[in-house]
C-alpha positions, -999 to +999 in steps of 0.1 A: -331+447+100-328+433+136-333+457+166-319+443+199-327+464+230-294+465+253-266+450+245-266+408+248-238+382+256-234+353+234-251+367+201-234+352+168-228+381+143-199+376+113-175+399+114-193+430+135-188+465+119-201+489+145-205+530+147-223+543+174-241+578+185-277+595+185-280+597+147-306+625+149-321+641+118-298+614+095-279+641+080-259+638+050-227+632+077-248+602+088-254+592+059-217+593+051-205+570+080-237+546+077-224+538+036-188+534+051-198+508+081-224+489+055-196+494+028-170+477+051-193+451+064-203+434+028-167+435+020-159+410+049-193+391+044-199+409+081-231+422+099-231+462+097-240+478+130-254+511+148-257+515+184-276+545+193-294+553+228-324+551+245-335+577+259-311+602+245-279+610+267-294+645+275-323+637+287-307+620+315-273+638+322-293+672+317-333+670+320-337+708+326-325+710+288-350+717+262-339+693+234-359+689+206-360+662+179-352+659+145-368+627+143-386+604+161-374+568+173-396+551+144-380+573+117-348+570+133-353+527+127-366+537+092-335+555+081-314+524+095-327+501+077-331+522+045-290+526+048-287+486+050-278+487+084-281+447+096-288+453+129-294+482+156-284+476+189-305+505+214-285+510+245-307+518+280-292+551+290-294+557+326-272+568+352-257+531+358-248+530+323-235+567+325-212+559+352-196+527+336-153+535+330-140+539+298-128+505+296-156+495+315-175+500+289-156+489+261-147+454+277-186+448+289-202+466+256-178+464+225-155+433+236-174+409+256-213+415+241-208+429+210-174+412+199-165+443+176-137+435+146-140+471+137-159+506+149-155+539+129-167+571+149-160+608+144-126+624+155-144+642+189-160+614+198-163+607+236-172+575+261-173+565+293-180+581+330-183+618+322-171+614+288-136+609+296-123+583+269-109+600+239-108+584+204-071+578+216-081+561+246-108+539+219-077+532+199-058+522+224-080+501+241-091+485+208-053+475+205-060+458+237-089+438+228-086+428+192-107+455+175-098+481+147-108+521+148-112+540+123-116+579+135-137+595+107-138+630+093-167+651+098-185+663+067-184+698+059-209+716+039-220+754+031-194+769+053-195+748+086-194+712+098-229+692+094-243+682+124-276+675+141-273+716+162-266+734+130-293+717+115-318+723+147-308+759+147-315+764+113-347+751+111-354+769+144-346+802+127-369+796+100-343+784+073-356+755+062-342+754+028-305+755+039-315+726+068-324+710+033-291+710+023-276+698+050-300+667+057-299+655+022-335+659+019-366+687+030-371+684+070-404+673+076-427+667+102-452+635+111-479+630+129-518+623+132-543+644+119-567+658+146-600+673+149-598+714+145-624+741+148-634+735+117-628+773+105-605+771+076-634+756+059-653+785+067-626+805+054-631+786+021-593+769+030-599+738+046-572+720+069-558+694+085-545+701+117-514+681+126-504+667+167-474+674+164-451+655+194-440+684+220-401+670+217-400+677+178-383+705+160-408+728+144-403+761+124-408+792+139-447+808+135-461+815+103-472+806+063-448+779+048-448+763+013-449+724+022-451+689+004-476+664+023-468+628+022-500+607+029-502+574+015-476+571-004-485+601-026-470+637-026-493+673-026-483+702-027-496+721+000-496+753+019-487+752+057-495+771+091-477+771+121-487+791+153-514+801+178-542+818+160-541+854+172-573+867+150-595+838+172-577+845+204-543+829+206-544+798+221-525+765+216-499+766+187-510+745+156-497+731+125-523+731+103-521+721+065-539+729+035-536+704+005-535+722-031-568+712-055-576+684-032-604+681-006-597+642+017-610+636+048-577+632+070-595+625+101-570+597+118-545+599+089-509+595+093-491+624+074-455+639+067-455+679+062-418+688+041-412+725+046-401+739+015-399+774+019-412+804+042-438+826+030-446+847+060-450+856+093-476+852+117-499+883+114-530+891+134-561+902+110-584+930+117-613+899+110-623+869+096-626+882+060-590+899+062-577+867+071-594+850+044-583+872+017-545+867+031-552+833+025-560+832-011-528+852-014-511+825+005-523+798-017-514+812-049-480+823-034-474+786-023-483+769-057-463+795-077-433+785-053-440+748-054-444+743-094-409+767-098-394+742-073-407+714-088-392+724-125-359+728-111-359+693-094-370+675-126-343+698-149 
């Protein structure tokens, strides 16, 4: 898969079959409009395209908002290229780009760099100086400059319309098996492991504590029942999100226990799949309270996780 950084004059593409928009999370509605453009591409022996943004529209038009990720720009690229997307054009978003007209920016963009033959975007969708060009107005316009739209319907599943909010709220409010369905898949969580205290190996549980990036959705505090990905191999695991308040709240921490194994993660690269909420965050009276909460913890995740597992495999 090619990834061109802003949009380039003169590029040779067959037949170019665009969508564009943030694609956060990759949600089964994504997922639905990424088959359709690759799906319409091979038909015409064409060049499927996304273009997305960079930074992300709201983090230019409204900094003071608190907008957290579903994923980050590398598994963004990953779920591209895993939906046979040919290429991903990344657009600079600033306020130059912001301010450019409607047409503007489907003359400079679409027409002239890109040299569209067909775009399908949702029925809301929105372009231009202060959002101002309608899918009408796209229509229209692609009329105009020899282009085809396709307005597309949004998905709809377990009572609303899919979409990157629900899912954030969801997983926000702890309901991380309903963000599940929704995504198509668990929501999970990547980063480095760290250096901790070392005390869950005094507590006879020991951990891998996760950096987590600041901008990333996480799950609100407590005990989770999670699926590591490291190295190309699942665990089941048992997860801990929050600040610590037996030793003294201090930063909040992911930290993550892996089931009947004991690796050094040190430096390790690792994905954390939230399967399923176990508790809150609870302060103990001491160490060996907290301790004994854990065992508890462990044995309620791995009955959770082997149940879960059985009715994957049926």
């Amino acid at each position: 898969m090619k990834v061109t950084r802003g949009y380039q004059g003169g590029a040779v593409r067959s037949y170019p079959v665009a969508t564009i928009g943030n694609f956060d999370g990759h949600h089964v509605g994504h997922r639905a409009l990424l088959q359709t453009v690759v799906d319409t591409a091979r038909n015409q022996h064409g060049t499927a395209l996304v273009l997305t943004f960079d930074p992300h529209p709201v983090k230019i038009l409204a900094p003071q908002v608190d907008l957290r990720f579903l994923t980050s720009p590398e598994e963004k690229l990953d779920r591209f290229r895993d939906a046979g997307i040919d290429e991903v054009v990344l657009l600079e978003f600033d306020r130059v780009f912001a301010a450019l007209p409607p047409e503007t920016f489907v003359d400079q963009v679409l027409c002239r760099a890109l040299k569209l033959k067909e775009i399908f975007v949702g029925q809301h969708f929105a372009f231009g100086h202060k959002r101002a060009g309608t899918i009408s107005d796209l229509a229209l316009l692609g009329g105009q400059y020899g282009f085809a739209v396709h307005p597309v319907a949004p998905v709809e599943a377990h009572g609303g319309i899919v979409s990157s909010t629900r899912i954030r709220q969801l997983i926000q409010a702890g309901d991380v098996s309903q963000a599940a369905h929704l995504l198509g898949r668990r929501y999970a969580v990547t980063g480095e492991v760290a250096p901790g205290a070392q005390r869950g190996q005094a507590l006879g549980c020991r951990t891998a504590n996760l950096c987590v990036p600041p901008d990333r959705v996480v799950p609100p505090d407590g005990v989770y029942a999670t699926v590591t990905v490291w190295n190309r191999r699942r665990y089941d695991s048992v997860s801990y999100i929050g600040t610590r308040p037996t030793f003294d709240a201090g930063k909040r921490v992911l930290e993550v226990h892996l089931l009947d194994q004991d690796q050094d993660l040190y430096g390790q690269s690792i994905a954390v799949e939230f399967v399923q909420p176990l508790r809150g965050d609870i302060q103990f009276a001491d160490a060996d309270a907290l301790s004994r909460q854990i065992a508890l913890d462990v044995e309620s995740a791995r009955t959770l996780l082997r149940k879960d597992h059985e009715v994957v495999n049926e």
